[in-house]
C-alpha positions in Angstrom: 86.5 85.4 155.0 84.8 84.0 152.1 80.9 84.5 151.9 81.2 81.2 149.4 80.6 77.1 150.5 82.0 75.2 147.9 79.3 72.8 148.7 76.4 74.9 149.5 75.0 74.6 145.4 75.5 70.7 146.0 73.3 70.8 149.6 70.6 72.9 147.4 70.6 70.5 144.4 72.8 67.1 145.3 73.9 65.4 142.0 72.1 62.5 142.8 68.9 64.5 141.8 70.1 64.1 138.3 68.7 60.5 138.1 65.2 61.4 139.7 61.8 62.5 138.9 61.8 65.8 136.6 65.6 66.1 136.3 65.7 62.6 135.1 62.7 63.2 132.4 65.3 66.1 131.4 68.4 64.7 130.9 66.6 61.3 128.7 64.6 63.8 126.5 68.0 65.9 126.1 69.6 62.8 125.0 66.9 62.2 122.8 67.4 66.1 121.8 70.9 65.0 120.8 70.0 62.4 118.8 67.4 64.2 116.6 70.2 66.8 116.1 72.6 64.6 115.0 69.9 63.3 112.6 69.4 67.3 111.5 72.9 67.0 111.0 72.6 63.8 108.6 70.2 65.1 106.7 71.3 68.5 106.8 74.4 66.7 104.9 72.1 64.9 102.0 70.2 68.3 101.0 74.3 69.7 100.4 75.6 66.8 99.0 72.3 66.4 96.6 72.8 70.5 95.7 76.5 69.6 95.0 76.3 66.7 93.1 72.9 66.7 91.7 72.2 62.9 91.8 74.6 62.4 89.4 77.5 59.4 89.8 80.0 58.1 88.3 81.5 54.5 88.8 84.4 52.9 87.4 85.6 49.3 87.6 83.4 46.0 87.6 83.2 45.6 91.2 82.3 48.9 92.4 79.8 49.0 89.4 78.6 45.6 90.8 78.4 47.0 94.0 76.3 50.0 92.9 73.7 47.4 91.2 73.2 46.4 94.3 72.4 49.5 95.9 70.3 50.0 93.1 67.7 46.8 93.6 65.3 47.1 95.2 64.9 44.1 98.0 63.0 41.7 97.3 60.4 39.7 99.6 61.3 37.0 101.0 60.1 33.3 99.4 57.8 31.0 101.4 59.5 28.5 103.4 57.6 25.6 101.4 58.7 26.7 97.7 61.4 24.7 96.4 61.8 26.7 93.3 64.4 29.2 92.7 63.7 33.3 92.5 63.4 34.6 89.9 66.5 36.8 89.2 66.0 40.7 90.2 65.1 43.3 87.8 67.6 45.2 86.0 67.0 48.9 86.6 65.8 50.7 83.3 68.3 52.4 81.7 66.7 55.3 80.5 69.2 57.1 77.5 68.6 60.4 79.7 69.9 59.0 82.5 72.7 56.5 81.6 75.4 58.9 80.2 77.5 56.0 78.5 78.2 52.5 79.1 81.5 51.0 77.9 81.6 47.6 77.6 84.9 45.4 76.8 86.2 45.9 73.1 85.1 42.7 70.6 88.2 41.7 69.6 88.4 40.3 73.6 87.9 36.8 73.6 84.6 36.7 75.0 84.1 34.6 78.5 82.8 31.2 78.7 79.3 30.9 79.6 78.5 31.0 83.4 76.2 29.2 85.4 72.8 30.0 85.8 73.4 31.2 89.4 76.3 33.5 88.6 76.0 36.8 87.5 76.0 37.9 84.2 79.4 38.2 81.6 77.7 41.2 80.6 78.7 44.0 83.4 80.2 47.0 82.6 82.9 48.5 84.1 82.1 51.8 84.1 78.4 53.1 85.1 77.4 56.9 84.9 73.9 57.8 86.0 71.9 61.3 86.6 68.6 62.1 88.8 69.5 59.7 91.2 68.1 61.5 94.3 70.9 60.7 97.4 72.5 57.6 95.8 76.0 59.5 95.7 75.4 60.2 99.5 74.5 56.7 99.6 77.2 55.2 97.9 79.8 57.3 99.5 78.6 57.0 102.8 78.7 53.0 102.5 81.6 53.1 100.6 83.4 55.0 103.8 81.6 52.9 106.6 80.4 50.0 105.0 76.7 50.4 106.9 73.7 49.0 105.2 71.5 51.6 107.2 71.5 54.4 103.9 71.6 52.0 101.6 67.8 50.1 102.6 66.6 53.9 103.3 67.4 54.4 99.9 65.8 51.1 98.4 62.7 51.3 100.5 61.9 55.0 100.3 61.4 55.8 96.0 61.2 59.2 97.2 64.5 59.7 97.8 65.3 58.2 94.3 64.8 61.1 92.2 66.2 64.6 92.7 63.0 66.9 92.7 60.9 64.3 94.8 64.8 64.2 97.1 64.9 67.4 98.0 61.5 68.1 99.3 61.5 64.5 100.9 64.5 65.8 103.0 63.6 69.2 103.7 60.0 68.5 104.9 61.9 66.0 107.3 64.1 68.3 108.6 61.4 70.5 109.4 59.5 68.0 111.0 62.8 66.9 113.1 63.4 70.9 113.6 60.1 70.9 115.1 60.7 67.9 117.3 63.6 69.5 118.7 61.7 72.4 119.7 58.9 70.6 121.8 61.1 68.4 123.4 63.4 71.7 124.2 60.1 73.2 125.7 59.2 70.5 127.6 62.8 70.0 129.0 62.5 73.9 130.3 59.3 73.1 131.9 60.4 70.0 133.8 63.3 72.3 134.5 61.4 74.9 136.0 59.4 72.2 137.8 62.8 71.0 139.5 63.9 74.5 140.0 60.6 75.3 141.7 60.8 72.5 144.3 64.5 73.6 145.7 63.3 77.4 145.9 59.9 76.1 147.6 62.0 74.0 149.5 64.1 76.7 150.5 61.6 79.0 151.1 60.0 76.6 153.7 63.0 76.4 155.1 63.6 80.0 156.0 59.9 80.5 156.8 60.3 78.1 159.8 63.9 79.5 160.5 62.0 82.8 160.7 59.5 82.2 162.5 61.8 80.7 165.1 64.6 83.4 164.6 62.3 86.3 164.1 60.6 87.0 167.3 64.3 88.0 168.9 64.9 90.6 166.2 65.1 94.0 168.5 66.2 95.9 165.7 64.8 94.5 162.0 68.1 93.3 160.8 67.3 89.8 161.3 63.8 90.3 159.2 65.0 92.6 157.0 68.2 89.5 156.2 65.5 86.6 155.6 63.4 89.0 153.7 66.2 89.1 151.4 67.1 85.4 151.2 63.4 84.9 150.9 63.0 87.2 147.5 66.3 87.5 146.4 69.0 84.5 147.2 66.5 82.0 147.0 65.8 83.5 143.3 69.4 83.3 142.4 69.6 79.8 143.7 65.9 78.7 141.9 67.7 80.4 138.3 71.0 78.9 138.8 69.2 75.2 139.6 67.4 75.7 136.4 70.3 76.6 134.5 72.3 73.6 135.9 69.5 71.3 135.0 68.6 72.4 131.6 71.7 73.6 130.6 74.5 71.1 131.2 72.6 67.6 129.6 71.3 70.0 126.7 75.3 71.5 126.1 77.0 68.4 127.4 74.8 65.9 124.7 75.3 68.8 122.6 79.1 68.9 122.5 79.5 65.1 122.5 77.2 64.5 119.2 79.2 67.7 117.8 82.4 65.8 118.1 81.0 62.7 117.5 79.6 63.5 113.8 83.1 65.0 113.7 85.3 62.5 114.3 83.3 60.1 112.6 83.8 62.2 109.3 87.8 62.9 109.9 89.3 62.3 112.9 92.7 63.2 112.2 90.9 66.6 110.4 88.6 67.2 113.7 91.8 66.4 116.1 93.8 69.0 113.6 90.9 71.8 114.3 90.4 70.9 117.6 93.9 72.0 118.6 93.8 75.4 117.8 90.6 75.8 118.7 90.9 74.7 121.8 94.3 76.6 122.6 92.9 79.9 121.3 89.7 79.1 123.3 92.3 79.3 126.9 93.7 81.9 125.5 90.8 84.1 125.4 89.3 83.0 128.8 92.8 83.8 130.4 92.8 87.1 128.5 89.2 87.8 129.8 90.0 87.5 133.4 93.1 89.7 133.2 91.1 92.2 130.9 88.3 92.2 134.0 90.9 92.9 136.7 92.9 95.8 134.7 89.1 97.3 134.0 88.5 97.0 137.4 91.5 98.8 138.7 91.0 101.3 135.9 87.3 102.1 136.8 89.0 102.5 140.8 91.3 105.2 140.0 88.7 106.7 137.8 86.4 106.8 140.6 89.2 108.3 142.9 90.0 111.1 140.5 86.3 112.1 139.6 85.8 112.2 144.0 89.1 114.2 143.7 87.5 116.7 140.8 84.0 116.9 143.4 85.7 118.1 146.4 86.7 121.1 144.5 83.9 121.8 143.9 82.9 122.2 147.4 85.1 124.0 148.6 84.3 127.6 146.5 84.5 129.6 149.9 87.9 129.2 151.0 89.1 129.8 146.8 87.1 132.8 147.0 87.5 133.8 150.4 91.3 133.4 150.4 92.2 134.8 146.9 93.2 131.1 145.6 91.0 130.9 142.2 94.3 130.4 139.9 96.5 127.8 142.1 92.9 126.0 142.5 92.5 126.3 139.1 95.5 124.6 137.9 95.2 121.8 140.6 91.8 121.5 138.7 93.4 121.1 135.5 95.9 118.6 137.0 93.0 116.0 138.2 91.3 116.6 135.4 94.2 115.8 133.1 94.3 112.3 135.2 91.1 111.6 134.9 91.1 112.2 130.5 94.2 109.8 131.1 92.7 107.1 132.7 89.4 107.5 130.6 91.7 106.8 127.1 93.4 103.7 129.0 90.2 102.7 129.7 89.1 103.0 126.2 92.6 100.9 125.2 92.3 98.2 126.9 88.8 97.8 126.0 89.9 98.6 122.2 92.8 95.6 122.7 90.8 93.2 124.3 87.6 93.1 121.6 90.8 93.6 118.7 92.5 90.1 120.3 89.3 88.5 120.5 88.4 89.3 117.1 91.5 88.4 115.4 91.3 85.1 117.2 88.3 84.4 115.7 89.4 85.5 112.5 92.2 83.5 112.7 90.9 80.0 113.9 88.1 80.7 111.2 90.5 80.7 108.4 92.7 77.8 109.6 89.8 75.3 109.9 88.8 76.6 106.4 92.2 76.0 105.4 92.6 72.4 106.8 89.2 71.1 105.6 89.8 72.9 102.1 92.9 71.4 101.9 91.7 67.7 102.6 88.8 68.1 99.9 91.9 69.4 97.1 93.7 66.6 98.2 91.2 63.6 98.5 88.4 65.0 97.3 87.3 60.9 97.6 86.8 60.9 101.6 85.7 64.2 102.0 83.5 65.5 99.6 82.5 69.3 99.5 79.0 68.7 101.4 80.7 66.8 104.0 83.5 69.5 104.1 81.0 72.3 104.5 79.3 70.1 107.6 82.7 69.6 109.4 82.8 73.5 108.7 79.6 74.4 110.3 80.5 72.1 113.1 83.4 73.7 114.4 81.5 77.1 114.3 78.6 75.9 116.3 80.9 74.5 118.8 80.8 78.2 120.3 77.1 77.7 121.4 78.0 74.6 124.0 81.0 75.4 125.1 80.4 79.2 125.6 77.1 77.9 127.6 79.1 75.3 129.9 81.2 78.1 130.6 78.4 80.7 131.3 76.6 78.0 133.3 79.4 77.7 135.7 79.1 81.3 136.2 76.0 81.0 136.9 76.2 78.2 139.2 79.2 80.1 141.6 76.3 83.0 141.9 73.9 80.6 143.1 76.9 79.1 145.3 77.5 82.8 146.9 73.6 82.7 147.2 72.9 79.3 148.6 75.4 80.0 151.5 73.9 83.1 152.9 70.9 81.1 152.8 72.3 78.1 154.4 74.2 80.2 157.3 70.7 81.8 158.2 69.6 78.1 158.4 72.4 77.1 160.5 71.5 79.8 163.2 70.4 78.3 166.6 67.2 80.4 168.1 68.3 82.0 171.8 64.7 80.4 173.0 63.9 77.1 173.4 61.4 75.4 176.2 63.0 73.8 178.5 62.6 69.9 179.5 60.0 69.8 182.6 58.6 73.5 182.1 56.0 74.1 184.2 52.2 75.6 183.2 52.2 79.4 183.9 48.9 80.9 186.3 47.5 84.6 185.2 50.1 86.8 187.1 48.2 87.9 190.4 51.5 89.6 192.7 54.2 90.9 190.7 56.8 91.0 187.4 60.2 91.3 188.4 63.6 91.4 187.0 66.8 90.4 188.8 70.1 91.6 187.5 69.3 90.9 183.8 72.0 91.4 181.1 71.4 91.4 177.4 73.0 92.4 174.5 72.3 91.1 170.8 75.3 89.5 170.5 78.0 88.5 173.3 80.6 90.5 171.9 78.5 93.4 171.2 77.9 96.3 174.2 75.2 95.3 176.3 71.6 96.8 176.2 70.3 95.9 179.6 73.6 95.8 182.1 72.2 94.9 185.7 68.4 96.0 185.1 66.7 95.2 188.3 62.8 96.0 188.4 60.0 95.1 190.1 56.4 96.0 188.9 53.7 94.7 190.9 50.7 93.5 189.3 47.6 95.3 188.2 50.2 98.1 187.4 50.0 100.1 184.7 54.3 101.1 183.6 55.7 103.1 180.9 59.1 101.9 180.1 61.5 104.7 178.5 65.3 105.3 177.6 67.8 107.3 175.5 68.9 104.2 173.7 65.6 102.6 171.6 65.9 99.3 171.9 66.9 99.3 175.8 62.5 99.6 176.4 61.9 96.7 173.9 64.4 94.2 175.1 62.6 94.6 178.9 59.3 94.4 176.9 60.9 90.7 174.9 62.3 89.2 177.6 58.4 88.8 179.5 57.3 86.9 177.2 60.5 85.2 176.1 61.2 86.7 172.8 64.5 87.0 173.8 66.8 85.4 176.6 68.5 87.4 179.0 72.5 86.5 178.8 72.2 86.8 182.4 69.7 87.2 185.4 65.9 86.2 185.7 62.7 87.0 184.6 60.5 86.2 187.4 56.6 86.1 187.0 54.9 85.1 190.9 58.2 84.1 192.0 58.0 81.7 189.0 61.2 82.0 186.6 60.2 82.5 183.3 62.6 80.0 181.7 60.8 77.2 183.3 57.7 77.8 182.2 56.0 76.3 179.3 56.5 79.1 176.2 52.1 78.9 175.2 51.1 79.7 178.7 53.5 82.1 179.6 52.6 83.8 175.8 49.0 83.2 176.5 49.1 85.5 179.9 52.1 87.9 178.6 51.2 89.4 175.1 53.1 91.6 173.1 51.2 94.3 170.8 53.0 96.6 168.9 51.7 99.4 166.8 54.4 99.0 163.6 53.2 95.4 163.1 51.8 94.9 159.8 47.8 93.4 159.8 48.0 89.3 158.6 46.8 88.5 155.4 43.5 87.5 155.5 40.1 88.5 156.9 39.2 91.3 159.3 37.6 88.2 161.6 41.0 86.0 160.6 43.1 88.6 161.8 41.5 89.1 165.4 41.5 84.8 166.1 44.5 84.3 164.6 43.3 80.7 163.1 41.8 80.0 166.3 38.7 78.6 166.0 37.8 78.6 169.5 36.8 82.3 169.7 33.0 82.5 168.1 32.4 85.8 166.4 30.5 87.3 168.7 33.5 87.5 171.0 35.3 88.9 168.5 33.0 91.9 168.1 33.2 92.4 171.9 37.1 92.7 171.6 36.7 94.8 168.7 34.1 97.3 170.9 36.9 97.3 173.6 39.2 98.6 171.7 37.0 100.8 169.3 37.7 98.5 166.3 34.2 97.7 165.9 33.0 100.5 164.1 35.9 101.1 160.9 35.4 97.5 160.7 31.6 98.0 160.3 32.5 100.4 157.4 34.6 98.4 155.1 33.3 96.8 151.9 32.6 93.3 154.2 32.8 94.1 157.4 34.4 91.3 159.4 35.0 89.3 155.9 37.0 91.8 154.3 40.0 90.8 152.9 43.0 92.7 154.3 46.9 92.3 153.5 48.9 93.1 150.0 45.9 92.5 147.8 43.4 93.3 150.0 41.6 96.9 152.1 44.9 98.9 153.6 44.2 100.0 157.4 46.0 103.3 158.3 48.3 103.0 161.3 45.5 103.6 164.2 43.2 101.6 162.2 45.9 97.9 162.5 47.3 99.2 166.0 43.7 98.5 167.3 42.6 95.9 165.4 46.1 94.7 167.3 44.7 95.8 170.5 41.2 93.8 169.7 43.4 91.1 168.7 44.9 90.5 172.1 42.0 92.0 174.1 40.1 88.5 172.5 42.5 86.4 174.9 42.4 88.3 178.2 45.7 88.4 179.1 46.5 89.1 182.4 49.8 90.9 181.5 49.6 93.3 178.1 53.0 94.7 176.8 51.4 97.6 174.2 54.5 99.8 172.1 52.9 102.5 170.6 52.9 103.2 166.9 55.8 105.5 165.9 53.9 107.2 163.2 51.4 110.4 163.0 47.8 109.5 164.5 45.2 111.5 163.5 42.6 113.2 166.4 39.7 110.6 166.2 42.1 107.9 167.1 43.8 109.6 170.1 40.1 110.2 171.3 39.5 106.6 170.6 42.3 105.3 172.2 42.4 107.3 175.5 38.8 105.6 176.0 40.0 101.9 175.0 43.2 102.4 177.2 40.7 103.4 180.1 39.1 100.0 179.5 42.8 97.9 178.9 44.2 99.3 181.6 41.7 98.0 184.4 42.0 95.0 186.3 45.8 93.7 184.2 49.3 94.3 184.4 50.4 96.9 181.6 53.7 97.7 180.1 53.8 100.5 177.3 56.3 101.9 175.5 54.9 105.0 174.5 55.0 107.1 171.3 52.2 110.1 173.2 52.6 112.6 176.2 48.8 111.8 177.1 50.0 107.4 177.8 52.8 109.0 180.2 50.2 111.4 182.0 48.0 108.0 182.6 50.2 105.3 183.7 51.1 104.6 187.3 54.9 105.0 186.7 57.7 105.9 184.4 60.8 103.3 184.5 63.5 105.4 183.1 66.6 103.7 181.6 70.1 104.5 181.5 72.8 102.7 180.2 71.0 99.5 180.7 70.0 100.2 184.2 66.9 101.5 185.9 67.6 105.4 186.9 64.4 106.5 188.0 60.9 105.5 189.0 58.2 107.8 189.2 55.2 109.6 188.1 55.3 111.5 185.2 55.0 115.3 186.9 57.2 113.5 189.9 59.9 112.8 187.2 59.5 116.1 185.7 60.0 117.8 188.7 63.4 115.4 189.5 65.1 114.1 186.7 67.2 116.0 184.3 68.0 112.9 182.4 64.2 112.4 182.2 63.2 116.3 181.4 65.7 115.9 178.6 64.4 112.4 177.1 60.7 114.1 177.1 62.0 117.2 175.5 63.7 115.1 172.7 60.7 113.7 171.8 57.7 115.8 172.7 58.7 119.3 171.9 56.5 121.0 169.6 59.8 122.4 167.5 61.2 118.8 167.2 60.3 118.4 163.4 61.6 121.7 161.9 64.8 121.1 163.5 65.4 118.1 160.5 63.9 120.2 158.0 66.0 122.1 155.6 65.0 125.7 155.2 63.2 125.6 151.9 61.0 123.2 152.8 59.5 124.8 155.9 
């Protein structure tokens, strides 16, 4: 089955987030990012075309020489509404002899025209104008000769800058610059508001499993659970934060992109941009289909690499039997034989890397040289609509059409990892917790007769064996029990299902007579608490971590349940006492020093029922002296459970519950047990034997 939801990257960032807030800032200042490129790209144009041509132009014909004169004036304010009088008629420009080449007027022996009104224009209009130093004018002219847009042509009159070649240039290039530099600080600012969106869905998300956790997490018998949303917390929801801000930034900035590529494009030539485009967009398939079957041969490839180098190991371990057996030259050649395989697939792994880069290359090569070709061509042929600097632009924008599309198609790589990553998250979500309270539940009293179990079954999943099968117990109150088993989490499920960590799949948990599954879950968790020695401390303050946030317990009663359970005095000894910081960035308690600040943390509530498993790692001697006088002081007056870790807790409890195969096959005394039960003498020697820790050691490091 699929770990992938086709629609789990949609339920993490819907589409319709597009159009609000910081994703909407972000896809109007990318637009805005696309029109200041295809400004770059305009101007980009005037700086070649003023190289090329070097504001000289040439004119022929009396209307297109009428039609530059026009460019040429200036415009002129615009009369008061109240003078009656007309204009005066424009300026000639000067005709300097450096800058008008030649002017050839109509030979004498024309008859010459009849005089013209005083409105008309002038007889005297050559028909053929040559000029030099001109700034842009024959980007102007061409420009409005091709698309008949006023827009150049006022730039031209109303900026003199631009009206010389020297003064041109700079104009143009310190404007580009300026409109570079645009670019980049809207760029910047899209990435932040991008990284504000993608920050919102991964706190979001993060919320989301924190709750799910905290509702999942006290059921987890064996760590898997924590350990999964530990992962989904750090991990997936990382993937899914990088992949929304990739989404976000990414497809307005390559999509606006693209379109005012092929925009400027087409607005150029469209029949050249739809003769590029063709091959372009064929070879472009072409190497994406060539790229997926180049990943599944190098795939196979690496497999049976992998196979042969296990194949090539396994020789090596078995050196006695070729010895032993005489078999050095028939194990030498089968050597040889694997290894010749091996050197095979190695040089086909080497070939179809070499093929796949060659193709890929030559592609490039190839589509290269036919858009050079077709735009070369056009300027040879009608050098008239397409001059050289436009030719060069059409050039460049074909090659930076690899920058969009190649990001599009990264991005939806990127967006099928976060896919994979949002539904892992979004399955943990979907899980439903075993515990809930139930409608009607009744307020639990301190437990005063007796904690029984009746025919309980568990297992952590139904289809999975079961861990308690028929456990039928009965402690009675002001007990002190020690719960142990072969199988470790068969102790810890009885311990979770007191306090309703866990749900039986069948039977009762019975507390007074009163079942535990009609009971509200804070009073039965206020009398019934769980301490465990492998629990981390919270972070926070010594004095935070003993009330838990409650702000009920003053701190002198905090400094009595630290006495009881002989916290009080390392907590006297850190850097602020009871206001030292503890957790990642904060004092680190050994393992005796959290398991009773644990103790001193339930000890504050006085529960009548105490659940206490044992820390599984080394204790030095202070804190078993420590803790034999705290348990002498726990132990009175409540109900205890303990799964223990120390010989010295089974010497003091009352009795010893041991478990087998999910049911209760003994219940006795420690010595009693001893003295009765193999299955018990066995479990004890297991763990308590002095020689239990060489036995895992290998010999050189005894």
């Amino acid at each position: 089955m699929s770990n992938r939801q086709p629609n789990a990257f949609h339920r993490a960032f819907p589409a319709r987030e597009f159009f609000r807030g910081s994703a909407r800032s972000v896809v109007f200042w990318s637009f805005i990012n696309g029109l200041l490129l295809a400004f770059l790209l305009i101007l980009f144009f005037l700086i070649l075309d003023l190289l090329d041509h070097r504001g000289q132009i040439s004119v022929q014909g009396v209307e297109r020489v009428q039609q530059l004169q026009e460019i040429l004036t200036s415009p002129e304010p615009e009369a008061p509404a109240e003078t009656t009088e007309p204009s005066e008629e424009p300026a000639e420009p000067k005709a300097d002899t450096d800058e008008v080449a030649a002017v050839e007027e109509k030979p004498a022996s024309e008859p010459e025209p009849k005089a013209a009104p005083a409105d008309s224009q002038p007889a005297t209009t050559p028909d053929r104008l040559v000029l030099s130093d001109t700034g842009i004018l024959p980007s102007v002219w061409w420009t409005h000769s091709k698309y008949h847009l006023g827009i150049m042509k006022s730039v031209y009159q109303r900026v003199p800058l631009l009206q010389q070649n020297q003064s041109a240039l700079f104009t143009l290039i310190l404007v580009a610059l300026v409109v570079a530099s645009i670019r980049v600080l809207i760029r910047w600012r899209c990435r932040l508001r991008s990284l504000k969106v993608s920050h919102h869905i991964s706190t979001t998300l993060r919320n989301m499993i924190h709750r799910q956790a905290l509702r999942l997490g006290p059921g987890d018998l064996s760590g898997k659970e924590t350990d999964q949303a530990f992962h989904l917390f750090i991990q997936d929801v990382g993937t899914v934060q990088n992949g929304v801000f990739h989404w976000v930034y990414g497809l307005t900035r390559h999509t606006v992109t693209l379109a005012i590529l092929l925009l400027i494009a087409v607005s150029i030539d469209w029949r050249l941009t739809l003769q590029c485009i063709i091959p372009l967009a064929a070879a472009w398939y072409f190497l994406m289909q060539h790229r997926k079957d180049y990943d599944l041969q190098h795939a196979r490839t690496l497999v049976t690499i992998d196979t042969e180098l296990s194949l090539l190991a396994e020789n090596l371990r078995s050196t006695r039997l070729v010895r032993g057996y005489g078999m050095e030259n028939p194990e030498h050649e089968q050597f040889q034989k694997h290894l010749a395989k091996y050197t095979e697939n190695l040089e086909k792994l080497k070939r179809v890397e070499g093929w796949g880069h060659r193709i890929a290359r030559g592609l490039a090569v190839f589509c290269s040289c036919l858009v050079v070709f077709l735009v070369g061509y056009k300027v040879l042929v009608n050098p008239d609509s397409l001059p050289l600097s436009a030719a060069v632009l059409v050039v460049g924008i074909f090659g930076f059409f690899y920058l969009p599309v190649n990001g599009l198609h990264e991005l939806f790589r990127v967006r099928e990892e976060s896919t994979v990553a949002a539904s892992s998250i979004y399955r943990y979500l979907n899980l439903i917790p075993e515990v809930g309270q139930a409608v009607g539940a009744k307020f639990l009293e301190p437990m005063s007769t007796a904690l029984q179990f009746e025919n309980v079954n568990y297992s952590l999943t139904p289809s999975s064996p079961p861990i308690l099968n028929g456990f039928d117990l009965k402690i009675p109150a002001g007990s002190t029990t020690a719960l142990v088993s072969l199988e470790k989490l068969a102790p810890r499920a009885v311990s979770f299902l007191v306090p309703r960590f866990i749900e039986p799949r069948s039977g009762r948990v019975l507390i007074d007579g009163e079942d535990t599954a009609w009971v509200t879950l804070e009073s039965l968790r206020a009398e019934a608490i769980f301490v465990s020695g492998n629990d981390p401390c919270l972070t926070g303050t010594v004095k935070d971590n003993i009330r838990c946030g409650d702000e009920r317990y003053s701190l002198q009663e905090v400094i009595a349940a630290s006495k009881e359970s002989h916290a009080h005095q390392f907590i006297q000894g850190l850097p602020q006492g009871y206001e030292t910081v503890l957790g990642q960035h904060g004092e680190d308690l050994t393992t005796g020093e959290c398991f009773r600040l644990g103790l001193a943390r339930a000890l504050l509530r006085k529960p009548a029922l105490m659940i206490i498993e044992e820390p599984e790692g080394p204790l030095d001697e202070d804190t078993k002296t420590l803790l034999e006088d705290a348990y002498s002081r726990i132990f009175q007056n409540r109900t205890v459970l303990v799964i223990p870790s120390r010989i010295t807790t089974l010497r003091r409890v009352d009795q010893v519950v041991m478990i087998h195969e999910g049911k209760v096959e003994a219940v006795d005394s420690q010595s009693n047990l001893l003295k009765k039960s193999a299955l018990y003498r066995h479990w004890e020697y297991t763990r308590f034997n002095q020689f239990r820790h060489s036995q895992d050691t290998p010999i050189e490091e005894r």
